[in-house]
C-alpha positions in Angstrom: 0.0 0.0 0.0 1.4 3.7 -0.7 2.0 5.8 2.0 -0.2 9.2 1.6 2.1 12.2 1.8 -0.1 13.6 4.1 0.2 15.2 7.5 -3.4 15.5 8.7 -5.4 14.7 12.0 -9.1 14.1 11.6 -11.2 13.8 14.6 -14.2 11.5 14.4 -17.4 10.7 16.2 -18.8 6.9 16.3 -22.6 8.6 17.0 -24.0 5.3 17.8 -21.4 4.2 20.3 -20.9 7.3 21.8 -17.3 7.3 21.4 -15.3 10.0 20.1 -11.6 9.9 18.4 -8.8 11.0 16.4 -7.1 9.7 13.1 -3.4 10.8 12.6 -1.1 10.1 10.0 2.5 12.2 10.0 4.6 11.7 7.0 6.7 15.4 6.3 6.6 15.9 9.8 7.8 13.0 10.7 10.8 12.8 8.1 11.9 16.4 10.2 12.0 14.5 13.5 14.0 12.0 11.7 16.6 14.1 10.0 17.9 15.7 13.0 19.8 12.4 14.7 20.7 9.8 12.9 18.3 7.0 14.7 18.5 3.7 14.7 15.5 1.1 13.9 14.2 0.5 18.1 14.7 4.1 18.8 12.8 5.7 15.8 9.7 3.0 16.3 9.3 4.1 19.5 9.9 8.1 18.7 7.3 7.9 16.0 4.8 6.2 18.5 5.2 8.5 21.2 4.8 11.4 18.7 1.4 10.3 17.5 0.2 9.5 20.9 1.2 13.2 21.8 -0.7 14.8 18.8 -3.8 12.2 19.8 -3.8 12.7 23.1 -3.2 16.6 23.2 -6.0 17.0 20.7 -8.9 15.2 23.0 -7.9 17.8 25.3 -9.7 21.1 24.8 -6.3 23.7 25.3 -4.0 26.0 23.9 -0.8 25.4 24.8 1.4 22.1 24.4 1.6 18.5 25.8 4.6 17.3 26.2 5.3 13.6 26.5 8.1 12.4 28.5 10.1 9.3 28.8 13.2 9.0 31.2 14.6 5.9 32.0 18.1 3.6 32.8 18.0 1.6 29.5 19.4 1.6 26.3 17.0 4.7 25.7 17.5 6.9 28.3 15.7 10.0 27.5 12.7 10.5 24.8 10.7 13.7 24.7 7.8 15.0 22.4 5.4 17.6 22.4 2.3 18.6 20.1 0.9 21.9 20.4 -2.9 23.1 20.0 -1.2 25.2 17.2 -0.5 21.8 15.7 3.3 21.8 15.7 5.4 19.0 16.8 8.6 17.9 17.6 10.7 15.2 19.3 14.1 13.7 20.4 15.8 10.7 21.3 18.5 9.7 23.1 20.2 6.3 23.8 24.0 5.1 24.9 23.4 0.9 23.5 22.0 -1.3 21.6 18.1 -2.7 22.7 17.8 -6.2 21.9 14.5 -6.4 23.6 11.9 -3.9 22.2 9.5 -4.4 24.8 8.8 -1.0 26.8 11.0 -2.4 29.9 13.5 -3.7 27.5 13.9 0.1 26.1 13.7 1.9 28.7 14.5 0.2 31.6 13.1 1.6 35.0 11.6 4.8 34.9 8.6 6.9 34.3 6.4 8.5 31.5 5.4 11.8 32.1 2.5 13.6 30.6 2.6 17.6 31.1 0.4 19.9 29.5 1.4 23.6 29.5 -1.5 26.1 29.2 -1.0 29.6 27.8 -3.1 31.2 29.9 -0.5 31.7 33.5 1.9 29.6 32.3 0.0 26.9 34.3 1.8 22.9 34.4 -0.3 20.0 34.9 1.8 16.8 34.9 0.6 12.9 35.0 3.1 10.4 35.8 2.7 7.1 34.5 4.9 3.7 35.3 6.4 2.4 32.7 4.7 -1.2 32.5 3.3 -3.4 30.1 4.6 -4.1 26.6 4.3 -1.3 24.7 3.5 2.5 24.4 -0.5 1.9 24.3 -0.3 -0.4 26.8 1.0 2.0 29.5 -1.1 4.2 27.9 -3.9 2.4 28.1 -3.6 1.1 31.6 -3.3 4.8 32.8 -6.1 5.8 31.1 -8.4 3.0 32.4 -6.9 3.6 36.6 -7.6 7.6 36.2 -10.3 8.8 36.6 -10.3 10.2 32.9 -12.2 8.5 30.1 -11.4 5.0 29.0 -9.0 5.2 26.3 -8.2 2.7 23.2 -4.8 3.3 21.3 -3.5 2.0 18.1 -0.1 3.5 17.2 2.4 2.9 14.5 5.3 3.4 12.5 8.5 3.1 10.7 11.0 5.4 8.9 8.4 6.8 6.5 5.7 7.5 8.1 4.1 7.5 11.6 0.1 6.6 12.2 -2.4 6.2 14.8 -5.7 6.1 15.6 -7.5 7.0 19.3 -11.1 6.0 21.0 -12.5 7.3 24.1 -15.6 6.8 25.4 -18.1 9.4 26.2 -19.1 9.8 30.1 -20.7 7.1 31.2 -24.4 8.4 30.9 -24.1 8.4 27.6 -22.0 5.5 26.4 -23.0 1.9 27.6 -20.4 -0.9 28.6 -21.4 -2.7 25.6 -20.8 0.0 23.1 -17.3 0.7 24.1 -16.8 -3.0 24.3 -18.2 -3.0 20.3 -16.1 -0.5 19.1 -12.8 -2.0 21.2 -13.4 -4.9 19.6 -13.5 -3.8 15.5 -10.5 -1.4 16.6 -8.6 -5.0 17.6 -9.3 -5.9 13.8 -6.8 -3.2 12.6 -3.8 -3.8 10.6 -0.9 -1.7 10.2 -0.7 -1.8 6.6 -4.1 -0.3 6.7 -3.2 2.3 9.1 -0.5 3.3 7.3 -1.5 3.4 3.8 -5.6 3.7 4.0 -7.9 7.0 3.9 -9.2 7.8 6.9 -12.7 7.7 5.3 -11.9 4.3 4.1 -10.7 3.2 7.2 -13.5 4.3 9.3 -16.0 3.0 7.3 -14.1 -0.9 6.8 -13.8 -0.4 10.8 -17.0 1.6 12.3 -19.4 1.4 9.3 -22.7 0.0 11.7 -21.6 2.7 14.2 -22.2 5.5 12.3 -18.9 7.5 11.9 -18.8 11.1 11.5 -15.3 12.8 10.5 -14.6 16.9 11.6 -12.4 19.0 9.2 -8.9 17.5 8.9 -6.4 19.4 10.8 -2.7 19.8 9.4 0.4 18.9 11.5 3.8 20.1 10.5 6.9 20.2 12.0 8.1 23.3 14.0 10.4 23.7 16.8 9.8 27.2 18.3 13.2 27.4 19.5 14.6 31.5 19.2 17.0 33.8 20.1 14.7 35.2 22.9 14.5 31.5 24.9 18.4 31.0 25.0 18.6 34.7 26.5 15.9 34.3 29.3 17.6 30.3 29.6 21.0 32.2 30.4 19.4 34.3 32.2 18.2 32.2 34.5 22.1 30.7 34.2 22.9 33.5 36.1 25.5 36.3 35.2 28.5 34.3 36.9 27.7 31.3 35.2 27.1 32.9 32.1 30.3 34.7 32.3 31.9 32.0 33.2 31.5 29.5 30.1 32.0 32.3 28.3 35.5 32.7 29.8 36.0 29.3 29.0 34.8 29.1 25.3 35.5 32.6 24.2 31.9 32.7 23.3 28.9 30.6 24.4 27.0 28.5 21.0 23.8 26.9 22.4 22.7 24.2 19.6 18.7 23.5 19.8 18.6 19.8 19.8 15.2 19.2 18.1 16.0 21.0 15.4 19.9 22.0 15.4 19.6 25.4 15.0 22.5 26.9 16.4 22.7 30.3 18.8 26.3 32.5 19.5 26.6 34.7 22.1 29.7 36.9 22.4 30.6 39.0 25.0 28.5 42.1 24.1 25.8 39.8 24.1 25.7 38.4 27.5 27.0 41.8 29.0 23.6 42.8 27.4 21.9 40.2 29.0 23.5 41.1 32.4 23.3 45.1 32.2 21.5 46.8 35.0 18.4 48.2 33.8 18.7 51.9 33.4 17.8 54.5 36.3 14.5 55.5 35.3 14.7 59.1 34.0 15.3 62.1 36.8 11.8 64.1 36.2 11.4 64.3 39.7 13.5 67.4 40.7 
């Protein structure tokens, strides 16, 4: 099947089940993440998984700011971190010190934790979720934290590989509205999923070969594309918040300080007259009081 060159999300309703969900499918996007860090095969699977369940996950959420999707562990893989924005921006790292002969989520990682934090624009508000890292996969520990909180049950499907990345979320409604067996039916006919399909199928298509009898309805699609946000004004205030000694400091050191922006390699320089700018005592206000 042919990959679409298409990086859309579609959000869907099943009216009959009363479940809602998300279709994603990141190909140029993806292909960014990728061409910042040479990756090998068990770390870009993973990358591309956690980046879909980001975008997913962030877009059941009504917000506008960013989720950002955490992994830190002792493993081969010891630090992975995405983030979608409500903008619909993402972007993502890696990094990993061995091989991973086991590609179970344990065998990756090791011990540690999945965080989940959503930034808010409005007063820089941080709501954080940790989740063990247990079971097989991703969507399992996904999945299991979803159905222990006390948030809506959640069903994820996620794939990919070094072309394109693909997933596809369900939740159920609040209770009052959708009944145990519904969300059991439409669990079910997600279980008959391929990847192949995922990957290379319209999302119409796919909804209707999946969800036909439950009636799907799909919402606008939503482009996704690749965008760091990254800029000389967040290395100032993070040198700033350095400090002036250490600033000064690795700039003694170094001769200048070069901070390189690791999810997308763009590369700051600050000489002295810049971080003697960042330091300067803000000026007296002006003497009109005589």
């Amino acid at each position: 099947m042919s990959h679409m060159s298409a990086d859309l999300l579609r959000r869907f309703m099943l009216e009959r089940a009363h479940v809602r969900g998300g279709w994603l499918h990141l190909d140029q996007s993806w292909q960014e993440v990728l061409a910042r860090a040479e990756y090998p095969a068990f770390v870009k699977n993973v990358l591309g998984e956690a980046l879909t369940a980001a975008v997913l996950l962030s877009a059941t959420i009504k917000h506008e700011g960013a989720l950002i999707l955490q992994i830190r562990g002792n493993g081969p893989i010891h630090l992975l971190v995405v983030q979608a924005t409500a903008q619909g921006t993402v972007r993502g790292l890696a990094h990993w010190n061995r091989d991973a002969t086991d590609t179970s989520l344990p065998g990756l990682f090791g011990e540690g934790h999945i965080a989940i934090t959503l930034e808010t624009h409005r007063n820089n508000e941080r709501y954080q979720s940790l989740i063990p890292l247990e079971g097989e996969s991703l969507t399992a520990a996904l999945e299991a934290y979803f159905s222990r909180s006390e948030q809506l049950p959640t069903r994820l499907w996620l794939v990919s590989d070094g072309t394109a990345a693909a997933g596809i979320l369900l939740q159920r409604l609040p209770r009052e509205l959708a009944s145990d067996e519904d969300w059991q039916r439409a669990s079910l006919l997600l279980d008959t999923l391929t990847a192949p399909e995922l990957l290379g199928m319209k999302p119409e298509d796919l909804l209707y070969r999946l969800f036909h009898e439950e009636e799907p309805r799909l919402f606008d699609p939503k482009p996704i594309r690749f965008h760091c946000g990254c800029g000389h004004d967040k290395v100032e205030n993070m040198l700033r918040s350095l400090g002036q000694t250490d600033a000064e400091a690795l700039l003694e050191e170094q001769g200048k300080i070069v901070i390189t922006c690791e999810f997308c390699n763009a590369s700051y320089t600050l000489d002295a007259v810049d971080v003697g700018r960042l330091f300067k005592p803000a000026m007296p206000a002006s003497d009109t009081l005589h």
